[in-house]
Biopython code that builds the backbone (N, CA, C, O; Angstrom):
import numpy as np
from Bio.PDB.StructureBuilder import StructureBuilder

atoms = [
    (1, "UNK", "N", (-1.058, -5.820, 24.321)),
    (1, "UNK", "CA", (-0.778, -4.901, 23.247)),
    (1, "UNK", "C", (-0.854, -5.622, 21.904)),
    (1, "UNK", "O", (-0.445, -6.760, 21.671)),
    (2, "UNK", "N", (-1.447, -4.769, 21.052)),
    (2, "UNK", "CA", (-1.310, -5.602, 19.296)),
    (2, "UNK", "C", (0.008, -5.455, 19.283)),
    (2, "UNK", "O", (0.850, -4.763, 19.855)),
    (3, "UNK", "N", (-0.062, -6.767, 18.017)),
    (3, "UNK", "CA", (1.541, -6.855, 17.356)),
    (3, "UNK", "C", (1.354, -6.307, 15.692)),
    (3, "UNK", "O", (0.353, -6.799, 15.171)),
    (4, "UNK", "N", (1.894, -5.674, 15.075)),
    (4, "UNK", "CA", (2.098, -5.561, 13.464)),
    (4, "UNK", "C", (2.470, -6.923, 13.007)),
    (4, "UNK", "O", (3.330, -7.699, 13.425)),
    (5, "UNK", "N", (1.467, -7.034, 11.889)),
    (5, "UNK", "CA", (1.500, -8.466, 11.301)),
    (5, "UNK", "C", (2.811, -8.166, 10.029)),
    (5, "UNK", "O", (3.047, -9.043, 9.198)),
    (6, "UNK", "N", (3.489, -6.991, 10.031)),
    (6, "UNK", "CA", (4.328, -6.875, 9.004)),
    (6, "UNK", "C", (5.922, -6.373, 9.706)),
    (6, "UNK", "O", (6.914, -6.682, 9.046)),
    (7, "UNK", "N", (6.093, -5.748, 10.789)),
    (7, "UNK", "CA", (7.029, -6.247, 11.176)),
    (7, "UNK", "C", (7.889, -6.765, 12.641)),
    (7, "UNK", "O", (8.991, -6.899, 13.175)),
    (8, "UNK", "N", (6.305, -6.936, 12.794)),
    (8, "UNK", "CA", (6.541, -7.874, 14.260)),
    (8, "UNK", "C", (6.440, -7.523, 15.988)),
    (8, "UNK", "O", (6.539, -8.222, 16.996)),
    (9, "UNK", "N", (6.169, -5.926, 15.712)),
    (9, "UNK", "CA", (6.632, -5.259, 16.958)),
    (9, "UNK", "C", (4.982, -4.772, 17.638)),
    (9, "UNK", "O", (3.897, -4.536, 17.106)),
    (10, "UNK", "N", (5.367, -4.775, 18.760)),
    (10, "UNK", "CA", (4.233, -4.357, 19.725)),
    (10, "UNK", "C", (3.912, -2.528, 19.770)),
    (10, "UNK", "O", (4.711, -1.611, 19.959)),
    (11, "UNK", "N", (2.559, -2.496, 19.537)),
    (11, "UNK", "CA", (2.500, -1.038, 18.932)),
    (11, "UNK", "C", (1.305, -1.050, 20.309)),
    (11, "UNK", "O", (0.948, -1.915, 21.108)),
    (12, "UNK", "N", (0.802, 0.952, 19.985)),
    (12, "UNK", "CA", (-0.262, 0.860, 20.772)),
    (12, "UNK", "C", (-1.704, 0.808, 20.414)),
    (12, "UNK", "O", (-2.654, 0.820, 21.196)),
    (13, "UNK", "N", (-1.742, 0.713, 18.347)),
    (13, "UNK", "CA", (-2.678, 0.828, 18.048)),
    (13, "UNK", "C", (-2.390, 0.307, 16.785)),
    (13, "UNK", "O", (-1.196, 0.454, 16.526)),
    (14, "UNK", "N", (-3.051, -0.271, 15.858)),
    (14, "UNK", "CA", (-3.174, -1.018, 14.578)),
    (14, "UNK", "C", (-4.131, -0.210, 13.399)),
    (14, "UNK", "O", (-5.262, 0.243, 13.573)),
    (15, "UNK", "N", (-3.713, -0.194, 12.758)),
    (15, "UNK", "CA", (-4.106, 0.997, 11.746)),
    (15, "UNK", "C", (-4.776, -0.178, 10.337)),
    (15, "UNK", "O", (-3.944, -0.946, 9.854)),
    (16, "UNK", "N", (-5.723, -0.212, 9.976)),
    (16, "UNK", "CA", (-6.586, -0.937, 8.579)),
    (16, "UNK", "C", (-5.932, -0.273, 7.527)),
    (16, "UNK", "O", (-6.019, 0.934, 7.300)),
    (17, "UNK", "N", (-5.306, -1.055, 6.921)),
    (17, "UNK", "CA", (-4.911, -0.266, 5.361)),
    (17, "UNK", "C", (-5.237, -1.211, 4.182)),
    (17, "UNK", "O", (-5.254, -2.441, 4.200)),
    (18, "UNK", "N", (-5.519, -0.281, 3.041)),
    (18, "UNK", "CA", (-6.467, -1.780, 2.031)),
    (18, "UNK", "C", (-4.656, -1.467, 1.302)),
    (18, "UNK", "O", (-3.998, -0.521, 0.870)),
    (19, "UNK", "N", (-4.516, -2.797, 1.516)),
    (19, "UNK", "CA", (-3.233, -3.069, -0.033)),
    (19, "UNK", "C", (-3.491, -4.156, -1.126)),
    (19, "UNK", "O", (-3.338, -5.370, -0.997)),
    (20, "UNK", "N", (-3.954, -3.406, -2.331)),
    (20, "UNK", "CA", (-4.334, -4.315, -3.239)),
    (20, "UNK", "C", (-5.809, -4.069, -3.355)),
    (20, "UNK", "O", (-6.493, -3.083, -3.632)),
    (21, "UNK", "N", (-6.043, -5.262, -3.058)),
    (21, "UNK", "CA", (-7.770, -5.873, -3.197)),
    (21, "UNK", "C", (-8.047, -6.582, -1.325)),
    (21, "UNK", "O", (-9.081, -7.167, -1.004)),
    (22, "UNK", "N", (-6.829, -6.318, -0.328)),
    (22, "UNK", "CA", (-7.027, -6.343, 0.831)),
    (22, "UNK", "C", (-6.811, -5.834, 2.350)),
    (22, "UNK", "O", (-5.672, -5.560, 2.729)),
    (23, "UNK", "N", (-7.573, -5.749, 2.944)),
    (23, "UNK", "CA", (-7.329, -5.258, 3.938)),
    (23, "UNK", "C", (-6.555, -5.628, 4.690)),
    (23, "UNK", "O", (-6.612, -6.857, 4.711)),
    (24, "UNK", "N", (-5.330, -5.009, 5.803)),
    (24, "UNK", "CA", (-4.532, -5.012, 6.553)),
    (24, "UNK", "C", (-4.277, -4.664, 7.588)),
    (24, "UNK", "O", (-4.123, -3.443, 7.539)),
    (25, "UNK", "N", (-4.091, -5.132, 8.823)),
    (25, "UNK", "CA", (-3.862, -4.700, 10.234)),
    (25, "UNK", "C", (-2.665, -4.611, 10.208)),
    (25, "UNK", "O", (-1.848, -5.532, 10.183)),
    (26, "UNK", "N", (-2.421, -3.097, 10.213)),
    (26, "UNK", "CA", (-0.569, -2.319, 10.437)),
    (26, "UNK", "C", (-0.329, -2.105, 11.204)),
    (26, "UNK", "O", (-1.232, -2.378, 11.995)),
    (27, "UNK", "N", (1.062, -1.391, 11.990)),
    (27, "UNK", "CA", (1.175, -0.183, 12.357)),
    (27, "UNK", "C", (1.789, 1.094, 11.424)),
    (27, "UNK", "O", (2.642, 1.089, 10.537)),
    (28, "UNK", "N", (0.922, 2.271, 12.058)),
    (28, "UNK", "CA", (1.567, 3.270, 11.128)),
    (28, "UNK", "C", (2.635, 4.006, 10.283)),
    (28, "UNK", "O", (2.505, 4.878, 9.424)),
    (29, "UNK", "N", (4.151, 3.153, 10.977)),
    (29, "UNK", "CA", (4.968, 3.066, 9.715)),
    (29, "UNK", "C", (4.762, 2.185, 9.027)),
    (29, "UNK", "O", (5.212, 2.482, 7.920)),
    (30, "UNK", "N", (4.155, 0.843, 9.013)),
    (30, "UNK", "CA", (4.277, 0.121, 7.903)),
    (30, "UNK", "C", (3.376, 0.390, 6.944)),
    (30, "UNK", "O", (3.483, 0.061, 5.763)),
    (31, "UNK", "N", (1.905, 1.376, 7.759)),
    (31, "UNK", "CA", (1.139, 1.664, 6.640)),
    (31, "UNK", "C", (1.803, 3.052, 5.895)),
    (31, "UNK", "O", (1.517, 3.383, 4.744)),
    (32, "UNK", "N", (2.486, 3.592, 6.535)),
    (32, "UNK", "CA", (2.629, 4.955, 5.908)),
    (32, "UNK", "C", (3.621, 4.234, 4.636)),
    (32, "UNK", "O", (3.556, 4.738, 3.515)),
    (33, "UNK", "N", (4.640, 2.896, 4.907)),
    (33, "UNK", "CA", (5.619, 2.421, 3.767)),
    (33, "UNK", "C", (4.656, 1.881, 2.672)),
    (33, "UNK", "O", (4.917, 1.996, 1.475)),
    (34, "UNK", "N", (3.532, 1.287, 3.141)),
    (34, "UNK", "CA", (2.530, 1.090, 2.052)),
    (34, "UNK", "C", (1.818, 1.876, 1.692)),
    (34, "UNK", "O", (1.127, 1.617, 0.707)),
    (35, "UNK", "N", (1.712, 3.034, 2.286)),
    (35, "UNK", "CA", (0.767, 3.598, 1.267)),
    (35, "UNK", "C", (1.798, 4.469, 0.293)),
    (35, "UNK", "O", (1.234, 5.156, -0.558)),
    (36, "UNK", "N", (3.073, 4.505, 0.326)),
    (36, "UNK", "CA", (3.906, 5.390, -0.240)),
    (36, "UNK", "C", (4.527, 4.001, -1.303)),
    (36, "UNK", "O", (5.372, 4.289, -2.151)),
    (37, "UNK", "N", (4.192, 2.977, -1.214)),
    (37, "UNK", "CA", (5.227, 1.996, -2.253)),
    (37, "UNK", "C", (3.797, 1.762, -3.041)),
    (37, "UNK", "O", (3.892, 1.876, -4.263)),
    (38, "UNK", "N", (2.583, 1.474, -2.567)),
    (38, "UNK", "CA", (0.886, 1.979, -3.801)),
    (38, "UNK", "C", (1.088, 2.861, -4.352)),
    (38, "UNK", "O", (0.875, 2.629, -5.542)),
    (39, "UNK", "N", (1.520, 4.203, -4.136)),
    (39, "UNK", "CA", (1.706, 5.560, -4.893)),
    (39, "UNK", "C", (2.475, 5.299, -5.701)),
    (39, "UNK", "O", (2.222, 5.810, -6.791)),
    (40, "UNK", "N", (3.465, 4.619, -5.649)),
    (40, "UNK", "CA", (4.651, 4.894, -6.715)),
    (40, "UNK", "C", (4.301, 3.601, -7.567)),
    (40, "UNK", "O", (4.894, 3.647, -8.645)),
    (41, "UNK", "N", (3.421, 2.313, -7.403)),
    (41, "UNK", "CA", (3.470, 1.511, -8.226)),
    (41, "UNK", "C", (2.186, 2.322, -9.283)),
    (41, "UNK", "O", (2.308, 2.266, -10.506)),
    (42, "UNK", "N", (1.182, 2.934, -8.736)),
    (42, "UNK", "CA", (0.077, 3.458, -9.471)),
    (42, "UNK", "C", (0.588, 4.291, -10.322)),
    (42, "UNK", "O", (0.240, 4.276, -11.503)),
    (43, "UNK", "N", (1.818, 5.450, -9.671)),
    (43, "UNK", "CA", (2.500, 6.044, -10.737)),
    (43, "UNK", "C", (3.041, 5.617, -11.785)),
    (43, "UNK", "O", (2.825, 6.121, -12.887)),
    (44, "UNK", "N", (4.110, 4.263, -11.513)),
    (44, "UNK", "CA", (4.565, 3.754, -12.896)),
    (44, "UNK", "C", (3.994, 3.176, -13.379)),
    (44, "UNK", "O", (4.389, 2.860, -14.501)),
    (45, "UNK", "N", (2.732, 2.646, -12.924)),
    (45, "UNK", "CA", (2.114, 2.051, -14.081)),
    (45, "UNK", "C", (1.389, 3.038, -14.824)),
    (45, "UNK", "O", (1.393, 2.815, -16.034)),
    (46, "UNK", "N", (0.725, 4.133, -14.438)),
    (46, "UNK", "CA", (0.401, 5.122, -15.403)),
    (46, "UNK", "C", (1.377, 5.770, -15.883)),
    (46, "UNK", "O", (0.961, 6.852, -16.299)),
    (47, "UNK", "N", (2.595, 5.637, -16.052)),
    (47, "UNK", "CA", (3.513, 6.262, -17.265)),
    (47, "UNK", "C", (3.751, 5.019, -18.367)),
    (47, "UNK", "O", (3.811, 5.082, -19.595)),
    (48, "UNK", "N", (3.871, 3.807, -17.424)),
    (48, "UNK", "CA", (4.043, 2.523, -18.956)),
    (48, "UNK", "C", (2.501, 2.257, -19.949)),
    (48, "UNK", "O", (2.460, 1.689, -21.040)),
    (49, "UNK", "N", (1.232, 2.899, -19.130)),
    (49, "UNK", "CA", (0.516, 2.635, -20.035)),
    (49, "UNK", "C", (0.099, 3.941, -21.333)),
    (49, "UNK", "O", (-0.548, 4.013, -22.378)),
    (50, "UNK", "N", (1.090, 4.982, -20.303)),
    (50, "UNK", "CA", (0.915, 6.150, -21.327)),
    (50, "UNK", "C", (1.862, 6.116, -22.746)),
    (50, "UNK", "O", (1.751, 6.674, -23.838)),
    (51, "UNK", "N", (2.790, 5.227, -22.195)),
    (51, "UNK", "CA", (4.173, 5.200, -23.269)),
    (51, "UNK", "C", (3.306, 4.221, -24.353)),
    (51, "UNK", "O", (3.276, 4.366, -25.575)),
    (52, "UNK", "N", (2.733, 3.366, -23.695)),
    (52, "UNK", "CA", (2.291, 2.614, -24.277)),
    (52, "UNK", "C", (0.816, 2.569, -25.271)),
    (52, "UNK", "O", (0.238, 1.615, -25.791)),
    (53, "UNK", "N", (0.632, 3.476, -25.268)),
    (53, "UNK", "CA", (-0.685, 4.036, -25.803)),
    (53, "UNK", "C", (-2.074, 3.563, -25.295)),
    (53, "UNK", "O", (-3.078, 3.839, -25.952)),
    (54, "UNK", "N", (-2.139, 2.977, -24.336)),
    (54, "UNK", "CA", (-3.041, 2.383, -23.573)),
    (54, "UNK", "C", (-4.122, 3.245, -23.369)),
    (54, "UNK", "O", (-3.871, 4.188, -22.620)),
    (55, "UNK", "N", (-5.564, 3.172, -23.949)),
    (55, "UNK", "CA", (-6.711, 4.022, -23.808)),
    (55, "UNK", "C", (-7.671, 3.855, -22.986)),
    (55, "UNK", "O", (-8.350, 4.749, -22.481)),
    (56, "UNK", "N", (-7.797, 2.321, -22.761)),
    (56, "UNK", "CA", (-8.883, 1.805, -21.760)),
    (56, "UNK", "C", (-8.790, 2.368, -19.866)),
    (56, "UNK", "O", (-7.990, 3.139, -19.336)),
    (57, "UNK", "N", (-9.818, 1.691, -19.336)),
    (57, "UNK", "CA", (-9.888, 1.748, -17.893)),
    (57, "UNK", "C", (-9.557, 1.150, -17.314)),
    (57, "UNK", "O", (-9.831, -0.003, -17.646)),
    (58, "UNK", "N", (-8.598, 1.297, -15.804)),
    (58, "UNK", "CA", (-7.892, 0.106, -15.413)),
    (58, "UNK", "C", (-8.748, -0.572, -14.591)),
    (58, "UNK", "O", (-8.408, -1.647, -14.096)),
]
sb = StructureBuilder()
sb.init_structure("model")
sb.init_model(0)
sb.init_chain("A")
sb.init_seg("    ")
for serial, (resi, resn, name, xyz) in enumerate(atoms, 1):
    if name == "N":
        sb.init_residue(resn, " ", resi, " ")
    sb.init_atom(name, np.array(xyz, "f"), 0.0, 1.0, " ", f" {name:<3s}", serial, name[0])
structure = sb.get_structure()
């Protein structure tokens, strides 16, 4: 059986998730915690660059 390289446990299937600029062998809660802690960093950073008057492309 695979193991999750994030929190250790024997799953029945390993799920690819890109975090960042890389790819990741999960299991599906740890990808579902990453893809929900990406959402919220993409969110605040598009409110500090809005506060911030930031015009460019990220």
């Amino acid at each position: 059986m695979p193991t999750c390289r994030e929190c250790d446990s024997e799953v029945d299937e390993l799920r690819t998730v890109k975090v960042g600029s890389k790819k990741k062998k999960m299991c599906e809660d740890c990808a579902d915690r990453a893809a929900q802690e990406g959402a919220i960093a993409e969110e605040s950073e598009a409110v500090v660059q809005q506060m911030m008057g930031f015009k460019g492309r990220r």
